[in-house]
N, C-alpha and C positions, 0 to 999 in steps of 0.2 A: 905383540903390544896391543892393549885394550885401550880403546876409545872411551871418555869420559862419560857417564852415564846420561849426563844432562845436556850432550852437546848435540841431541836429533833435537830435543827440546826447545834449546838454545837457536837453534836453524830455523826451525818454524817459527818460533817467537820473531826473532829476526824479520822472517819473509810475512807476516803478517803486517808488522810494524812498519814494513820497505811500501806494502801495498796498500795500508792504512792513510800512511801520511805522502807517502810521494807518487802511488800509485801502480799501475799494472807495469806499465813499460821502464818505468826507474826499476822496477824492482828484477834487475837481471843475477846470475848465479854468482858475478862476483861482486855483487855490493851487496847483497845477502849474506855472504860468506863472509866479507870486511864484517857487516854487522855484525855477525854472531860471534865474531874474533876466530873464526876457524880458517884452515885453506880453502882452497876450493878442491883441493883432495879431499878435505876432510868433510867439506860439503856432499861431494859426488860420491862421498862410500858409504853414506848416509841414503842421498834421494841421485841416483843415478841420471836421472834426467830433471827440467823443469814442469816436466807433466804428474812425475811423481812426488814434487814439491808440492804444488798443487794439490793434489792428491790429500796430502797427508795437510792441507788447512783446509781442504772439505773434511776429513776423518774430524779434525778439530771441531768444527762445525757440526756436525753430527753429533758428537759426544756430548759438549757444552747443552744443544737444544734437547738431547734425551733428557739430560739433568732437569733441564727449564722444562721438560713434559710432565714431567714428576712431580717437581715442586706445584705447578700449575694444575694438575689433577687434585693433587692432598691439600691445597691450597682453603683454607678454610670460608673464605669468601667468597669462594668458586673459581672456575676456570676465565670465566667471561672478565670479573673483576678482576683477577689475578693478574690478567692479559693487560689489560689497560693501564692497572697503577703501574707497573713492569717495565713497562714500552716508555717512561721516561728517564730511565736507568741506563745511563749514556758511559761508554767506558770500562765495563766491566767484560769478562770473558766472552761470554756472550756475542754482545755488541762488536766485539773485536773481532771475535770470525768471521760474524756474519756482516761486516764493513769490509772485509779481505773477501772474503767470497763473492761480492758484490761486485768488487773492481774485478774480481778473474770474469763475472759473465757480462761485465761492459765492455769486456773486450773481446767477447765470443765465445768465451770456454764454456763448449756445452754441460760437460757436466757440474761445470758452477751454478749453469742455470737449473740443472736437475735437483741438484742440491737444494736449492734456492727454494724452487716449488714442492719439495718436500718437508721442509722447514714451515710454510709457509700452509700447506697442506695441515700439518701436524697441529699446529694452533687450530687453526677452524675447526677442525674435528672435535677439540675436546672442546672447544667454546658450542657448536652444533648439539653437542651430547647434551650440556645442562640448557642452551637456550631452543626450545622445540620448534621456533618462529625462522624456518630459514634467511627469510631477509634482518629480522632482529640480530641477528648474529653475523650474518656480513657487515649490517654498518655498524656491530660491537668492533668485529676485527676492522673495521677501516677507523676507527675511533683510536684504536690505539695502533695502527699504522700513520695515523697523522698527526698521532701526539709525538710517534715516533721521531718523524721528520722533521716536525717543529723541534723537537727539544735537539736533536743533530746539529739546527740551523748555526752558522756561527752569528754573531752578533746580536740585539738588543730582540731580534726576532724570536728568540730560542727561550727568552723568560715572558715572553709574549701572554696572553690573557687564560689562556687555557692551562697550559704549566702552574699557573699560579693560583689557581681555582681549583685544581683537582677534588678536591670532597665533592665538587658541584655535579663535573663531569661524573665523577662513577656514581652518584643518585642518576644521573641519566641513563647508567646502564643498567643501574636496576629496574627501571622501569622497564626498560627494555628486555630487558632479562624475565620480567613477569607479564608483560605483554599488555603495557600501561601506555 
């Protein structure tokens, strides 16, 4: 008997979502399992342990941010821009890994944190490439780490003055970006 194609899918989707919204410790093997409408057989013959659940929303993570390295390199406005208007983009794949990955290394999981700094690594490098001013380009990336955060925020803070000016803010990257 063959297991449904979509049902590792389904798991992870699931354990993203447990870790998204309820957190690292709610998100145990059988409320993951209820979520994804599977056993916890049918869980455990998929990801044998919770480290290889794990596992497999860092691979997630991984995959989504190569995609987002891509688009950000061929990105016609450049990498630096790309990164900035990007980082208000709340919700999407993306952002969903990288909020589940988040909660695995608030709670210790080192290799969440490894992940994390490789993610986090991969941005600044291609923002580094097009802006030659090393500090120009750390506060490019922390421009759009804070738009990040803000736009995460929940209530009247997250449409806050920044989010709502954006044309403004990325002319400030260009200048930075050229070394204005």
């Amino acid at each position: 008997m063959s297991r449904p194609p979509l049902a590792k899918e389904k798991i992870i989707d699931a354990y993203v979502s447990m870790l998204c919204e309820e957190g690292e410790r709610a998100a145990t093997m059988e409320a993951t399992a209820a979520k994804a409408g599977v056993s916890k057989g049918g869980l455990l013959y998929h990801f044998a342990s919770k480290e290889m659940l794990a596992q497999g929303v860092i691979d997630g993570l991984l995959r989504t941010h190569e995609d987002d390295l891509r688009l950000m390199e061929s990105a016609p406005e450049g990498p630096a821009t790309y990164f900035v208007r990007t980082s208000t983009v709340i919700g999407g794949e993306l952002d969903r890994y990288f909020l589940a990955v988040l909660r695995l290394a608030q709670g210790g999981h080192e290799p969440s944190v490894k992940a994390l700094e490789d993610v986090q690594e991969g941005w600044l490098n291609l923002i580094r490439r097009e802006v030659k001013d090393k500090y120009a380009a750390e506060a490019i990336m922390l421009i759009g780490e804070g738009l990040y955060y803000q736009t995460s925020m929940p209530g009247s803070w997250s449409t806050g003055t920044f989010g709502k000016d954006l044309d403004h803010l990325l002319k400030q990257v260009e200048r930075l970006k050229n070394g204005n």
